[in-house]
N, C-alpha and C positions, 0 to 999 in steps of 0.2 A: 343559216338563219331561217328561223322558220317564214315568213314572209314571204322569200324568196322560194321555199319548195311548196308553199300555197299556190304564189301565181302561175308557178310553171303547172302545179296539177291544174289552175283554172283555165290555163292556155291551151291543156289537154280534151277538156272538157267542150271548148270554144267549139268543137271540129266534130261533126259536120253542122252539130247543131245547140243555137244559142241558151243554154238556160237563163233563168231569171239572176239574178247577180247573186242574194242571199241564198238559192239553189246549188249557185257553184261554188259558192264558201262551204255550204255545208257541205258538198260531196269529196271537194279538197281537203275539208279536213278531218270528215271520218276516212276516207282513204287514207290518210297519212296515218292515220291511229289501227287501222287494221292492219297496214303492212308493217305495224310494228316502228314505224320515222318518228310516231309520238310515241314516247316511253309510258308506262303506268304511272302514275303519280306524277308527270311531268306537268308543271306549273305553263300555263299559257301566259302572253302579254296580256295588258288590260286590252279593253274595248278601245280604251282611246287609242292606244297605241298599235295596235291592228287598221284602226281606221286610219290614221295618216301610213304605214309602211305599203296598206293595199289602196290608199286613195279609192275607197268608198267610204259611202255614208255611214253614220254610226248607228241606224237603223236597221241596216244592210247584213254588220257585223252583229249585231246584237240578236236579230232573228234567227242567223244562222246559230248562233254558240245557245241560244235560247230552246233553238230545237233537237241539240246532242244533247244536252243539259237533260231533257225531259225524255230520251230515247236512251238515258243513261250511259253514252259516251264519258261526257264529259259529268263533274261534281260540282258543283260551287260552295264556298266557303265564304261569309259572310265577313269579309275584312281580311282576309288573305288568300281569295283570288279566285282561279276557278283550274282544275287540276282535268288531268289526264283518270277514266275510273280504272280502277284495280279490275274489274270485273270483265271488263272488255276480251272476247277471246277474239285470237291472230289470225290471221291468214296464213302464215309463215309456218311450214308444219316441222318438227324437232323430232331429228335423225331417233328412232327407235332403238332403245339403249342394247336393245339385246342384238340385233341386225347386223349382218356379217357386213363389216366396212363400213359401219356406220349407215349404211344406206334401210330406209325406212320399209317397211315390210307392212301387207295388210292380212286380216285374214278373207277368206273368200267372201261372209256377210261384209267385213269391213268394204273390199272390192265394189261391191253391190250396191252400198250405202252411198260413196264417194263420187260413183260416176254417175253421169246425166240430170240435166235439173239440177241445179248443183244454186242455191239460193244466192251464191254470193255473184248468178253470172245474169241476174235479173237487175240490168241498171234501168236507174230510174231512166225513161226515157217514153215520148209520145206514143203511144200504143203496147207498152208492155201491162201484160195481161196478170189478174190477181195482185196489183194495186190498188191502193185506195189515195184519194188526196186529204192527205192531213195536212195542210200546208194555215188551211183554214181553222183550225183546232184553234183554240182560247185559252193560248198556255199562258197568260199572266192567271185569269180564272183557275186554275188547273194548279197553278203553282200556290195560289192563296188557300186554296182545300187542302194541299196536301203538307201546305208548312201548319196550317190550325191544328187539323189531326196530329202532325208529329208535338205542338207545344201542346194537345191533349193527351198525349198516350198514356196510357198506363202500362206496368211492366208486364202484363198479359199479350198485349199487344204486339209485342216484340219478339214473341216468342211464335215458337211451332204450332198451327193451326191443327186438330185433331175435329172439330167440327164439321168439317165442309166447306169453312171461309166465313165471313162475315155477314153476322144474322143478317142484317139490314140489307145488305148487297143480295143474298140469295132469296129475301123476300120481295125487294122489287124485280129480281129476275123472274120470280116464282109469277107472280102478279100480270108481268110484263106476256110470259107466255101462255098466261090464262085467256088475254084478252086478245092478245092479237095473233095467237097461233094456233088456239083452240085445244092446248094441251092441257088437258087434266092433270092437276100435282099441286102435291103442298110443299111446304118449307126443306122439310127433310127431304126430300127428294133430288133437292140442287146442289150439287158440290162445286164450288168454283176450282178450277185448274189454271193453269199456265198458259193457258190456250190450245187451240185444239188439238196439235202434235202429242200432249199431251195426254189429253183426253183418251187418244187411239191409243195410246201406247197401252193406257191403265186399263179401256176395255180389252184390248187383246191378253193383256198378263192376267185379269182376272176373270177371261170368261173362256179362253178357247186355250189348252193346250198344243202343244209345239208338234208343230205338223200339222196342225187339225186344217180343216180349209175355210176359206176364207172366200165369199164371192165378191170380187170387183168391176165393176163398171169399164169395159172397155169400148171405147177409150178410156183411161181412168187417171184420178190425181195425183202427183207425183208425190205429195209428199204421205198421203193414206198407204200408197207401193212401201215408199221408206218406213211407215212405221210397223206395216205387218211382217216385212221382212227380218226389220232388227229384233221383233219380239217369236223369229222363227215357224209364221205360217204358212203355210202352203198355199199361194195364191191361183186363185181358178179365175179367169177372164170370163166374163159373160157380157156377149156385144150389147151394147147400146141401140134402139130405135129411136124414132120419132117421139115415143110415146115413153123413154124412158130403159131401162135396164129390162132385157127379153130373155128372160131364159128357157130353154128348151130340155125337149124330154133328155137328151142327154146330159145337158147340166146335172140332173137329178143321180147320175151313178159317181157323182163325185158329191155326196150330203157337205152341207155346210156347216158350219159353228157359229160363223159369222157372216153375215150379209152386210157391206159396207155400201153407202149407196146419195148421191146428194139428188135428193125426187124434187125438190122445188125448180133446179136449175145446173142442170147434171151438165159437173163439171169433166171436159170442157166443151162440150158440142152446144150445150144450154138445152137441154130438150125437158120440157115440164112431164111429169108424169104422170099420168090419165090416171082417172079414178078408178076403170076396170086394171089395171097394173098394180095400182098399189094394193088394192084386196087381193089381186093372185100374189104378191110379195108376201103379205100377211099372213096370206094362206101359205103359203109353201114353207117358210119361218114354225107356222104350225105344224106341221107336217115335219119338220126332220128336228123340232127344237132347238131351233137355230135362233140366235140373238139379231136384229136389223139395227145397225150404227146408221143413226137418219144424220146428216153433215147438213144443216140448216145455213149454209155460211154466207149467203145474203140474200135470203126471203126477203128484208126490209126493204130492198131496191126490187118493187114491180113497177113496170113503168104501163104495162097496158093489160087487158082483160082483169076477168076478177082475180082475186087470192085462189088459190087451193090451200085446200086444209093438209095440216101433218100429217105425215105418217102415224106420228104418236097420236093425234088427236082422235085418228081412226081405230086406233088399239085393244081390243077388250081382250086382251089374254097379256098384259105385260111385258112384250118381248118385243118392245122397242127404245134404245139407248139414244136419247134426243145431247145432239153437241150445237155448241153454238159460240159464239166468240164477241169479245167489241172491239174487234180490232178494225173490224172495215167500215163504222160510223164514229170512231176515234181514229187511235190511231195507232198500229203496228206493231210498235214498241210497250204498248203497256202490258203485253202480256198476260191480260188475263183473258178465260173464257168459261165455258161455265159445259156440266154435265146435268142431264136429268136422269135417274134412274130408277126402275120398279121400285117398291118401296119395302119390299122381301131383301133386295140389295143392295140399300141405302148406308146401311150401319156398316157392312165387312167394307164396301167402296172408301169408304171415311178412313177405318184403319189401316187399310192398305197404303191409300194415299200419304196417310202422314208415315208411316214407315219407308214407302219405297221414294217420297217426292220432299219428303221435310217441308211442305206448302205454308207460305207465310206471306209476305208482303200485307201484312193486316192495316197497316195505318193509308196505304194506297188503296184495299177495296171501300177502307171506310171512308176516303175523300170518293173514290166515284158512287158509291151508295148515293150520296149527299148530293153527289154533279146530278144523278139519276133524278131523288127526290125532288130536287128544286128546280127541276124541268128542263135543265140545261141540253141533257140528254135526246131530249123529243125535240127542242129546239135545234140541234145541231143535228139529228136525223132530217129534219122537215130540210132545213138547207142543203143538208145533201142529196137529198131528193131532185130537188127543184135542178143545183146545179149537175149532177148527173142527168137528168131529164133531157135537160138542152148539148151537154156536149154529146149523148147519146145521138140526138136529131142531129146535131151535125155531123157527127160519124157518117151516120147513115145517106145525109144527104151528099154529100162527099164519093160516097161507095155508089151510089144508084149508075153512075154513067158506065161500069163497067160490068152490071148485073145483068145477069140473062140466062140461059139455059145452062152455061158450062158456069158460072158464080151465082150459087143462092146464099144468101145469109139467114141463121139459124140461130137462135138463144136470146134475141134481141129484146125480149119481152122483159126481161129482168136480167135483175145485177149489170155487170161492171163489166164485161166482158162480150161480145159476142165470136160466133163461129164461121167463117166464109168459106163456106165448102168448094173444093175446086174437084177438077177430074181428075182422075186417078193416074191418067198419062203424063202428069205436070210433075217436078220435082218439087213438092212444098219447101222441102229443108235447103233445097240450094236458093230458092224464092226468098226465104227467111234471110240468108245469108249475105242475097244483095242491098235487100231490102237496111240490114244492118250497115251496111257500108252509107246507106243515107243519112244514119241515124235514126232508126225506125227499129224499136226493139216490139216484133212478133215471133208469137212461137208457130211451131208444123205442128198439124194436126195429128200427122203419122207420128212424129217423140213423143204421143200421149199413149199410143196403144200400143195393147199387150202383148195378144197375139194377130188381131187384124191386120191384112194385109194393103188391104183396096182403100182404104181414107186419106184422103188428101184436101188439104185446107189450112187457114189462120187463123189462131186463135189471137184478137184483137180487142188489147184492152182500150176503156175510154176513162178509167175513173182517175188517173194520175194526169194527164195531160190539160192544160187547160184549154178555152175557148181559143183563144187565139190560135195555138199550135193547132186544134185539129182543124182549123178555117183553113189554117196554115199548109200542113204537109197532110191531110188527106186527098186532097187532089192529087199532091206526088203520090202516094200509098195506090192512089186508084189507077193513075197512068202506068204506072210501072206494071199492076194487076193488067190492067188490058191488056200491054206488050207481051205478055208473059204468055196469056191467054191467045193471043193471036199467033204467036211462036209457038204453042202447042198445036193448034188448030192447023196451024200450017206444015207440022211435022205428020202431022195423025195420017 
């Protein structure tokens, strides 16, 4: 009975730490749909009838199945019910047909792809890092844009985008980055994608051939690793400063194709990059005719000093590839993000995409156009600001009793995340690991790099967690840091 395998996953959930109620419905029951316990097309109870077998409120249940609904889990059918989506992929991996014994075989990129960082081992939980909180999103708002659009469609709309995506949507993106990112471009210049996984994939297939290199940020993003890997480039690490990605005269006997690189809040240390860094970047890009993939993926969240301007906005030779996404002032699941590109390869990027990506979802960019247009979008920025702001201060104020010579914290200035560097004689990843046994999902600074050997720290998110929780368990996050710290200091 499904009821009964909801509460036991919500019993599982309970331990060590309480989520909000409609939090553990939802997590019980996308779990149950990814391991495959909800079939495809299987038909759910009503609302009523979930709310009396889980004895909660019907606001409770209604929020949770309201936010699979709109993350595309779940379907709803207006007079018969709300089903299980086709589209859902498993967890459960199926024995590879050709595989001696039936047992599943990868190939070495496959190997590559599959292990570390692995998206499905980021539970939602207080301080797990490259979260956002969409718990706040205005999915009745959300739902009334995007059933108008579907009762307007036309049969163009339904079909395969060869365009770029949807005028309207690429013209307030176009708009959007004129004002407040200081990037020069017009309409044609903005392809919307899938998001940014995306994005990398199509610049790396149309600008760098297989082998060619590729410079990385290390420490560097896990999922930019994954996508230069699966599209076969030759990844060169280039350490990280204070000041942003440092590359030195040996870097130069390995030339680049690609420079991948996040300068606003270089993921994950958070280091902003100085103005004299970004003209050597420019410069050096000039120099070997090398492409810069600028990863803008939350400029929107500065919480102190001024803005710095883009890479692209600094640009006068076109060889800066601007990505950006809205998935971290929405929300996760929509999937979309957007490309800028020179305007020399504007038109082959278009045919590319709709051959290698078939890109559609038109009647969804044309409801967020309209969310964008009618201010909802700056609206639900400005609150997430405000609410980051404050669970940021209390992060921080939480962390100050254990800072000091051997704990600095770094990236704080912006986004969702910051970096608390430890010494290099401390185990981060076993630190992480007790730390998880609280409840407390942080990453090691060391599973970020490539080939550094000496970094150690946490990468600690604040944008999923609410106020309460970090009130809550950042004192535990900080006491356990001291302990940790004094146990190093006592071994040294």
């Amino acid at each position: 009975m499904l009821s009964e395998l909801l509460l036991t996953e919500i019993g599982r959930l309970n331990q060590p730490i309480k989520l909000p109620l409609h939090r553990q419905l939802y997590e019980a029951l996308r779990r149950a749909i990814l391991d495959g316990k909800l079939a495809a097309g299987e038909r759910l109870p009503s609302s009523r009838d979930l709310t009396q077998d889980l004895q909660l409120s019907r606001n409770t249940v209604v929020a949770a199945i309201n936010q699979l609904t709109v993350e595309g889990y779940l379907v709803s059918h207006i007079g018969s019910g709300t089903f299980v989506s086709d589209n859902v992929p498993r967890l459960t991996a199926q024995p590879h047909r050709g595989a001696p014994g039936g047992q599943a075989t990868l190939s070495t990129r496959g190997l590559g792809l599959s292990g570390s960082f692995c998206a499905t081992d980021l539970e939602i939980q207080p301080f797990t890092p490259g979260i956002a909180d969409f718990s706040a999103f205005p999915v009745g708002l959300w739902q009334r844009l995007q059933n108008k659009h579907w009762r307007m469609t036309y049969p163009d709309m339904l079909d395969y985008s060869s365009s770029g995506g949807y005028a309207p949507l690429r013209r307030a993106v176009a708009d959007y980055l004129r004002v407040f990112r200081s990037v020069p471009l017009n309409l044609e210049q903005v392809i919307i994608t899938s998001g940014t996984q995306e994005s990398l994939v199509l610049c790396a297939l149309l600008l760098a051939n297989q082998h060619d290199a590729v410079w990385l940020e290390d420490p560097a993003y896990w999922g930019a690793v994954k996508a230069f890997m699966a599209t076969g480039l030759s990844l060169h690490a280039v350490p990280v400063d204070d000041q942003g990605i440092a590359p030195q005269a040996l870097d130069n006997t390995v030339p680049p194709r690609l420079i991948y690189v996040t300068p606003s809040h270089q993921y994950p240390t958070g280091a902003v990059m100085s103005l004299p860094r970004r003209h050597q970047l420019l410069s050096l890009a000039r120099q070997h005719q090398a492409w810069i993939l600028e990863d803008d993926y939350d400029s929107e969240f500065r919480f102190s000093g001024p803005p710095i301007a883009s890479l692209a906005g600094l640009d006068t030779d076109q060889r800066v590839i601007y990505l950006g996404s809205f998935s971290k002032v929405l929300y996760p699941g929509l999937k979309l993000g957007y490309l800028v590109v020179p305007k020399g390869l504007a038109a082959a990027f278009k045919r590319a995409h709709h051959d290698l990506n078939r890109p559609g979802q038109m009647p969804v960019q044309a409801a967020l156009a309209e969310f964008i247009d009618m201010g909802h979008f700056a609206s639900a920025l400005r609150r997430a600001r405000q609410s980051y702001a404050q669970r940021r201060a209390s992060l921080l104020n939480a962390l100050q009793p254990c800072l000091g010579p051997l704990a600095q914290i770094t990236g704080a200035e912006q986004g969702l995340h910051l970096c608390l560097r430890l010494p290099d004689t401390l185990d981060d990843k076993a630190l992480t690991q007790q730390l998880g046994k609280l409840g407390l999902t942080v990453r090691p600074l060391s599973g970020y790099c490539l080939k550094q050997t000496g970094l150690r720290g946490l990468i600690i998110g604040y944008g999923y967690a609410p106020q309460a929780d970090i009130e809550h368990f950042g004192p535990v996050l900080a006491r356990t840091l001291a302990n940790a710290l004094s146990r190093s200091s006592a071994s040294a």
